[in-house]
C-alpha positions as CSV (number, residue, x, y, z in Angstrom):
1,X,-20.1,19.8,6.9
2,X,-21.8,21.1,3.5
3,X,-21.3,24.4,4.2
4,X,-17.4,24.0,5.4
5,X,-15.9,25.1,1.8
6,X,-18.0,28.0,2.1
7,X,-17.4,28.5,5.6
8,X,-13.4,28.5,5.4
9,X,-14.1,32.0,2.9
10,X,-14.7,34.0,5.7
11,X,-13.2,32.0,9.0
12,X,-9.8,30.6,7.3
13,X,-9.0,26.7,6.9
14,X,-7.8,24.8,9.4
15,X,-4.2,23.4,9.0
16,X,-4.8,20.0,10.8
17,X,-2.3,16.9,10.4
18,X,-3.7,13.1,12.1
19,X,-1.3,12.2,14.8
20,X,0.9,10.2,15.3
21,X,-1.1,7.7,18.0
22,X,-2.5,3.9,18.3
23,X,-0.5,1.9,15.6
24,X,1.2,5.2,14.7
25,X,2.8,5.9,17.9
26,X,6.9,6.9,17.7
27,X,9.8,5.0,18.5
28,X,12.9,4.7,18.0
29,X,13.2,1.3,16.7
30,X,14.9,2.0,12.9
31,X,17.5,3.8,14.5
32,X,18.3,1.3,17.1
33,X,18.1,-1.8,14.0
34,X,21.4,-3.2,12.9
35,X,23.3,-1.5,9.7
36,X,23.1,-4.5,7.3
37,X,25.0,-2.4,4.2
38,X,26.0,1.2,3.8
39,X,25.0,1.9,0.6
40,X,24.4,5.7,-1.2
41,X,20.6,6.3,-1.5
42,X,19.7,2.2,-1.3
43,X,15.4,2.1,-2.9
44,X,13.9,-0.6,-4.1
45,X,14.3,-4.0,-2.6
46,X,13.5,-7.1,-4.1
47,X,14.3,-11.0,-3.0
48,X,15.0,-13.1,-5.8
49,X,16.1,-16.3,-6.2
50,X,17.2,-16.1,-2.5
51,X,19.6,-13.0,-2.8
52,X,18.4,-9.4,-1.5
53,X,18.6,-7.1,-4.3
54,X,18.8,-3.5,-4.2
55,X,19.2,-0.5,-6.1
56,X,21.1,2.5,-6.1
57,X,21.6,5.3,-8.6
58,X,21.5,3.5,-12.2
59,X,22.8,-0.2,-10.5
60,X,21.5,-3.6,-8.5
61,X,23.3,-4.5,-5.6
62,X,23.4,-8.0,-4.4
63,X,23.7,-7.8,-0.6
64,X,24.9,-10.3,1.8
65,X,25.8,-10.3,5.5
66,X,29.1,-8.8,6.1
67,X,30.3,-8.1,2.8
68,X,30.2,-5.5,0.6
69,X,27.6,-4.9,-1.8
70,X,28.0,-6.6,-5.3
71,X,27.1,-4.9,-8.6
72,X,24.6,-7.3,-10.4
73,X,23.3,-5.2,-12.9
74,X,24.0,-1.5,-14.4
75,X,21.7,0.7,-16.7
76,X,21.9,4.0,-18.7
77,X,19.9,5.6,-16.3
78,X,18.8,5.6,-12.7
79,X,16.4,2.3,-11.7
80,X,13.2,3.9,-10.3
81,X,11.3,0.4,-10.3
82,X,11.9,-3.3,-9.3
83,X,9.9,-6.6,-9.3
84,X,9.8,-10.0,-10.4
85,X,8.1,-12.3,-12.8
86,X,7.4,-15.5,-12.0
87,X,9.9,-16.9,-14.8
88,X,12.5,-15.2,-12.6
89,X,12.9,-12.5,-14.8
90,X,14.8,-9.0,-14.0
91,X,12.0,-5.8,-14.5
92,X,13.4,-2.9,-14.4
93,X,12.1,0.8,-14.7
94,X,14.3,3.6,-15.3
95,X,14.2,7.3,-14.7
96,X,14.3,7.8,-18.5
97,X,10.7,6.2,-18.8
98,X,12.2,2.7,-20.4
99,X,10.8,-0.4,-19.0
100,X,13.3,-3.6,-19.1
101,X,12.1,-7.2,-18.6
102,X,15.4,-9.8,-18.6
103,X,17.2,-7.1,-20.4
104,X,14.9,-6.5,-23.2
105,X,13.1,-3.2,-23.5
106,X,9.5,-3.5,-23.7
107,X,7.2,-1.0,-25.4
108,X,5.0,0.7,-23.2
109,X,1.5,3.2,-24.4
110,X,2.6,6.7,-25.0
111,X,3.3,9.3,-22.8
112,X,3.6,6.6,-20.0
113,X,7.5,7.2,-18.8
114,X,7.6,8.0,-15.0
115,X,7.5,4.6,-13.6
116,X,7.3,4.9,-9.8
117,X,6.1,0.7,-8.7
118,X,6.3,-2.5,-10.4
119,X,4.2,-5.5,-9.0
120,X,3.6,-9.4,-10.6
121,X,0.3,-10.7,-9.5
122,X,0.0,-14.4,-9.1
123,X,-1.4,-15.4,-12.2
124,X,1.6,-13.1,-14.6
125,X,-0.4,-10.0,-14.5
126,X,2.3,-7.4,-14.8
127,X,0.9,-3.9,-12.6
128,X,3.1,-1.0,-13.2
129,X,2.6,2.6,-11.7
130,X,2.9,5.9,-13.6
131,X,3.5,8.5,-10.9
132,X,2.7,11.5,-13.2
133,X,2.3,12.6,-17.0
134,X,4.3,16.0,-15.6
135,X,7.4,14.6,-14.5
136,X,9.7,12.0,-13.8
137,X,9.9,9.9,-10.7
138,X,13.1,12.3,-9.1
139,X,10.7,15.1,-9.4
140,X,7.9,13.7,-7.4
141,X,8.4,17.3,-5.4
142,X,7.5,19.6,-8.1
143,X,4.6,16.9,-8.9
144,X,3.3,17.4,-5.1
145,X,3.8,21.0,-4.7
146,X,1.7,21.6,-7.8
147,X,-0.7,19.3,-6.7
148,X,-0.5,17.2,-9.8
149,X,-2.9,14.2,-9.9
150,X,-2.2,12.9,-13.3
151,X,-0.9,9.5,-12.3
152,X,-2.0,6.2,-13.5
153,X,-2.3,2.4,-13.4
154,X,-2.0,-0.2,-16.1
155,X,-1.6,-4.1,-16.6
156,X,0.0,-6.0,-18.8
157,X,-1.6,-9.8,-19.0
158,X,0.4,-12.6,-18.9
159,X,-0.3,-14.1,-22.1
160,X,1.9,-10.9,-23.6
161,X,0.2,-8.2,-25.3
162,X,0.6,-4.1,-24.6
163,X,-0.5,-2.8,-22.0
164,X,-4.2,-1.6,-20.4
165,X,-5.3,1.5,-18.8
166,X,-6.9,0.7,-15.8
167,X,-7.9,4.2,-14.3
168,X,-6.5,7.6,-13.8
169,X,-6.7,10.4,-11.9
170,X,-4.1,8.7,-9.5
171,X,-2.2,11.5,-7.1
172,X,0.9,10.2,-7.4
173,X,0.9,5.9,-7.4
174,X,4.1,4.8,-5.6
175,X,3.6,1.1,-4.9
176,X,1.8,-1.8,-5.6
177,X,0.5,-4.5,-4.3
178,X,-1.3,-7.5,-6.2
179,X,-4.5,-9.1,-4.5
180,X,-5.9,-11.7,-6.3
181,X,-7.2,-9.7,-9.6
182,X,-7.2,-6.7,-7.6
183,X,-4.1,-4.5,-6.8
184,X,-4.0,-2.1,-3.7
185,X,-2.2,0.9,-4.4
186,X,-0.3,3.6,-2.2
187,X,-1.7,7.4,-3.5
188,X,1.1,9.5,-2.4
189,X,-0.4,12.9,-2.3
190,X,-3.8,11.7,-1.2
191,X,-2.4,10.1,2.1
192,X,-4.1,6.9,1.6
193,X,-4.5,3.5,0.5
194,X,-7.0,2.7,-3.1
195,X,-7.7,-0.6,-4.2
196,X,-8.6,-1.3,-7.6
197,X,-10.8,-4.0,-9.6
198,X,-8.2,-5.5,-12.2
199,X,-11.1,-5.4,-14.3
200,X,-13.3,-2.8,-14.0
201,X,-10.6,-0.1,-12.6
202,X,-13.7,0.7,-9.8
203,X,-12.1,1.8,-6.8
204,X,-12.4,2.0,-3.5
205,X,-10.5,3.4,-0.5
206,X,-9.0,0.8,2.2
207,X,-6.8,3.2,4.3
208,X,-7.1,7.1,5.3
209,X,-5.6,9.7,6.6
210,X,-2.4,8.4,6.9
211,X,0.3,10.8,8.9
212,X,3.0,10.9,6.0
213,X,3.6,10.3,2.3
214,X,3.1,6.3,1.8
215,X,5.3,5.0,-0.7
216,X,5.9,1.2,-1.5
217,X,4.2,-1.8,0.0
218,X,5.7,-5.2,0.8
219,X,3.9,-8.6,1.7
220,X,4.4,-9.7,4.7
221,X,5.3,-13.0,5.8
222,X,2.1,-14.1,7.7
223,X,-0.2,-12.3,6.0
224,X,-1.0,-8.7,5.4
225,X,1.5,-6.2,4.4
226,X,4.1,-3.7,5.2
227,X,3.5,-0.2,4.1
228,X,6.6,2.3,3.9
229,X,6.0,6.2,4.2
230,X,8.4,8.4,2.6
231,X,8.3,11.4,4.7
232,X,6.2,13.2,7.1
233,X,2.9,15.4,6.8
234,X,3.8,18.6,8.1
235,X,1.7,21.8,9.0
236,X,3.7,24.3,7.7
237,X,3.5,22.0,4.5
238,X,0.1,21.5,4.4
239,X,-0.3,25.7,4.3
240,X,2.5,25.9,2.2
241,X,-0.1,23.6,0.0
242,X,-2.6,26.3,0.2
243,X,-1.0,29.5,-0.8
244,X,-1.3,28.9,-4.6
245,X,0.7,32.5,-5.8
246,X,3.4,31.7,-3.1
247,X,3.8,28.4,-4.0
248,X,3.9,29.5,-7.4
249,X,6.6,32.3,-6.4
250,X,8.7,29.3,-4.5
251,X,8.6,27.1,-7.4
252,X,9.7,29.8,-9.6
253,X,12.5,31.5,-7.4
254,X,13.9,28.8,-5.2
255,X,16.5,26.0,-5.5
256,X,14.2,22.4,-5.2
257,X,16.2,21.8,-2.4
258,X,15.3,24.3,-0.5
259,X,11.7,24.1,-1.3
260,X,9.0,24.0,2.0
261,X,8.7,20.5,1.1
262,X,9.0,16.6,2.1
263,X,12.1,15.8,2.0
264,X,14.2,12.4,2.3
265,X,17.2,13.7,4.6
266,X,17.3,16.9,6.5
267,X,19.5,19.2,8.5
268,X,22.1,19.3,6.2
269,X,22.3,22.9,5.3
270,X,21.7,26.0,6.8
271,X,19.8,27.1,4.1
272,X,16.9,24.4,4.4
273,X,13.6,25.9,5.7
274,X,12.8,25.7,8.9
275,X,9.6,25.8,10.8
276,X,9.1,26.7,15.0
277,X,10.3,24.0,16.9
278,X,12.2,22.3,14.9
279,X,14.9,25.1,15.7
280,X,17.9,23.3,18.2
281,X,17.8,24.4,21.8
282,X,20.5,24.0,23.9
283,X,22.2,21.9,20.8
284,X,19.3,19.5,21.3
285,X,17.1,18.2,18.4
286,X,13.7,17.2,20.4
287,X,12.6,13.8,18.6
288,X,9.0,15.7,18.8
289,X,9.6,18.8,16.8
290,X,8.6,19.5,13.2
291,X,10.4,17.6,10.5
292,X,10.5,17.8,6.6
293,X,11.9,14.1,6.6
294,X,11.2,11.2,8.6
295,X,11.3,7.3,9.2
296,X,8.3,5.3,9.0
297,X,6.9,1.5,8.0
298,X,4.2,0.0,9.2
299,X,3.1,-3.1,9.4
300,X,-0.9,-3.9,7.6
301,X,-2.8,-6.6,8.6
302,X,-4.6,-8.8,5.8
303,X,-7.8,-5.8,5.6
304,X,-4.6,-3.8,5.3
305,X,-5.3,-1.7,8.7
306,X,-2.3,-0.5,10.8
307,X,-1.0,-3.0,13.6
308,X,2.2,-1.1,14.6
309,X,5.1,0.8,13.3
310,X,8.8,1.3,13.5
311,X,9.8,4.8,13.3
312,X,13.3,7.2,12.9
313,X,11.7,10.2,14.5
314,X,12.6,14.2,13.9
315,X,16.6,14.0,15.8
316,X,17.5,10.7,13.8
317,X,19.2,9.6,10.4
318,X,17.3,6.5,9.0
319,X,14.8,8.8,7.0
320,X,13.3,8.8,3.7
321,X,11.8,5.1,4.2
322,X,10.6,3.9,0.0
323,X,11.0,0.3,0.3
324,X,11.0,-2.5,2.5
325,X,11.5,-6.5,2.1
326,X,10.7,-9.6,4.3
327,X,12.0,-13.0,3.9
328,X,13.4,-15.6,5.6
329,X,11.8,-13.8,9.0
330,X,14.2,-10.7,8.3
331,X,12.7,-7.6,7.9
332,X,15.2,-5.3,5.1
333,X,14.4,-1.4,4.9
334,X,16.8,1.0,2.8
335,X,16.9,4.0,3.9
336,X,17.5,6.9,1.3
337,X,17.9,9.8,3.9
338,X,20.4,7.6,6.0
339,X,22.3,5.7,3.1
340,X,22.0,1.8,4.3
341,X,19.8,-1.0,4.5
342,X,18.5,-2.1,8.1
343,X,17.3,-5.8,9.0
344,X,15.7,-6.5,11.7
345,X,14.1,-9.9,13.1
346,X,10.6,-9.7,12.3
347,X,9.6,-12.1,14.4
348,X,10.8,-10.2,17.5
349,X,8.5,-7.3,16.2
C-alpha cells in the first residue's frame, strides 16, 4: 500500500522473511553428496581446459578424483574472482583490487578494486563485478550491515580497450552471468536477480524475493542456470537491519565475528549470537530452527525461475554455498562453511 511507510510510524514494521516452499523447499541433499576434495574455504570454481579449478586463500587448485588437490597458480593476495576467456586465458581478481588476465595485470577505472564476479560473454565481452566502493570483497558484512549499495558493473569489449560503466547503484553484485549482450546479475543485499542491457545499462528485475543472500551463478548444462545463495535471510537479521543507532553501536563495539549477521559457518563459538530456537534442546540442533549460515543452490530454468534446490539446512556443515560448476553431467559446489567441494550426478537431480 501508499500509505504503508507512513503506516509502519505508528503500528511498527513487519519483520517478514519468504519461506522456504515450492522450488525452495529443504532437504538434505548437500549433506548427503559425496566429499570430492577437503579443501580450507574452496570459492570460485571454474572448468578449464577439462580440469576443475578452484580457489582457496591466495591459490588455484586443480582437483581430480581421489587425489589431493594440486597448486596451479599462487598470488600476492587472496583470489576473490575467476573466469575464462575464450583464448583460454587465466582471469583472476584479487582481494587487493588487481585484476590479472594470463598473468598480466590489467588496468582497471579508478576506485574500482573490490572485485566480487568475473564472466566472458560469447562474443569476448569481459563483465566484471565491483561489489562496493566501501570495502573489499572479505568485508561484504560491514558492506551489508551498513546497507551500502555502491556496487557496480562494467565491460570490457573484446577488441581491448578500458573498461565501461554500465550502471550503478548495484547492492552488492556477486555473480555474473552473460546472456547474449545482456548479463544477469545476482544483487546480494537486494535478494534478487537484475538483468542488464549490455548497452544501455537499463535494467530490469527477473527474480524476487529470494529466501537468502544469492551469490554466484553457473550455466547449466541443458539450459538455464544454477544460482548459489550464500547464507540465509534471517528475522532477527532483518530487524537487526532496522535499528540504525544499534547497528551503529554493534559495528562500533563488537568483534565482526560476532556481529548479528550472515555468516558462512556457524556454531563454532560460544560467543556467536544466537536467536530463539536455534538454542540446542536435548543436545539436538532442529534442522528448522534459525540459522545465521546455511546451504543453498538452486537450479534456474532458461527465464531464470526456480525449478528445485539442494539444501544443507540449520543442524548441517556444507554452508556458505558461493560457487558452483557443471560439466561433464557432474554437478561441483565448494563449500566455504564446510571446507570441501561436493559433486553430485546432475542428471540424477
Amino acid at each position: 500500500m501508499i500509505l504503508d511507510p507512513v503506516l509502519d510510524l505508528f503500528r511498527g514494521k513487519a519483520v517478514t522473511i519468504p519461506p522456504l516452499d515450492g522450488a525452495f523447499r529443504p532437504n538434505t541433499r548437500l549433506d548427503e553428496a559425496p566429499v570430492f576434495a577437503d579443501l580450507t574455504e574452496p570459492d570460485n570454481l571454474l572448468v578449464a581446459d577439462g580440469r576443475l579449478l578452484v580457489s582457496s586463500g591466495n591459490a588455484v587448485y586443480s582437483l581430480a578424483a581421489g587425489v589431493e588437490p594440486k597448486v596451479v597458480g599462487t598470488f600476492l593476495s587472496p583470489i576473490t574472482a575467476l573466469a575464462l576467456s575464450l583464448s583460454g586465458d587465466l582471469t583472476v581478481g584479487l582481494e587487493s583490487g588487481k585484476l590479472l588476465v594470463a598473468g598480466k595485470e590489467v588496468s582497471l577505472p579508478a576506485g574500482v578494486s573490490c572485485i566480487t564476479a568475473l564472466a566472458y560473454a560469447d562474443d569476448g565481452t569481459l563483465w566484471l563485478a565491483h561489489g562496493s566502493a566501501e570495502h573489499t570483497p572479505s568485508q561484504w558484512a560491514a558492506d551489508l550491515m551498513k546497507k551500502g549499495a555502491s556496487g557496480s558493473l562494467w565491460r570490457r569489449d573484446a577488441a581491448g580497450g578500458g573498461f565501461r560503466k554500465v550502471a550503478g547503484d548495484i547492492a552488492f553484485p556477486y555473480g555474473l552471468h552473460p546472456i547474449g549482450r545482456d548479463v544477469l546479475v545476482s544483487e546480494s543485499w537486494r535478494h534478487q536477480l537484475v538483468r542488464f542491457d549490455g548497452a544501455t545499462g537499463s535494467r530490469s528485475t527477473v527474480l524476487t524475493h529470494l529466501p537468502g543472500y544469492p551469490a554466484r551463478l553457473a550455466p547449466a548444462g541443458v539450459g538455464g542456470a544454477w544460482l548459489a545463495l550464500f547464507a540465509p535471510r534471517n528475522r532477527l537479521i532483518e530487524f537487526v537491519l532496522q535499528e540504525t543507532h544499534y547497528r551503529r553501536d554493534m559495528l562500533d563495539q563488537v568483534a565482526p565475528a560476532y556481529w548479528i549477521a550472515p555468516a558462512l559457518a556457524s556454531n563454532r563459538s560460544f560467543l556467536e549470537p544466537l536467536q530463539c530456537g536455534g538454542i540446542r534442546t536435548m543436545g539436538i540442533h532442529k534442522p528448522w530452527s534459525p540459522s545465521r549460515s546455511y546451504g543453498l543452490v538452486v537450479r534456474l530454468d532458461q527465464n531464470m525461475q526456480p525449478q528445485f534446490s539442494l539444501h544443507s539446512r540449520a543442524d548441517g556443515t556444507r554452508h556458505g554455498i558461493c560457487s558452483v560448476a557443471e560439466t561433464d553431467g557432474r554437478l561441483f559446489i565448494a563449500s566455504r562453511g564446510g571446507d570441501c567441494v561436493l559433486a553430485i550426478d546432475a542428471g540424477g537431480l
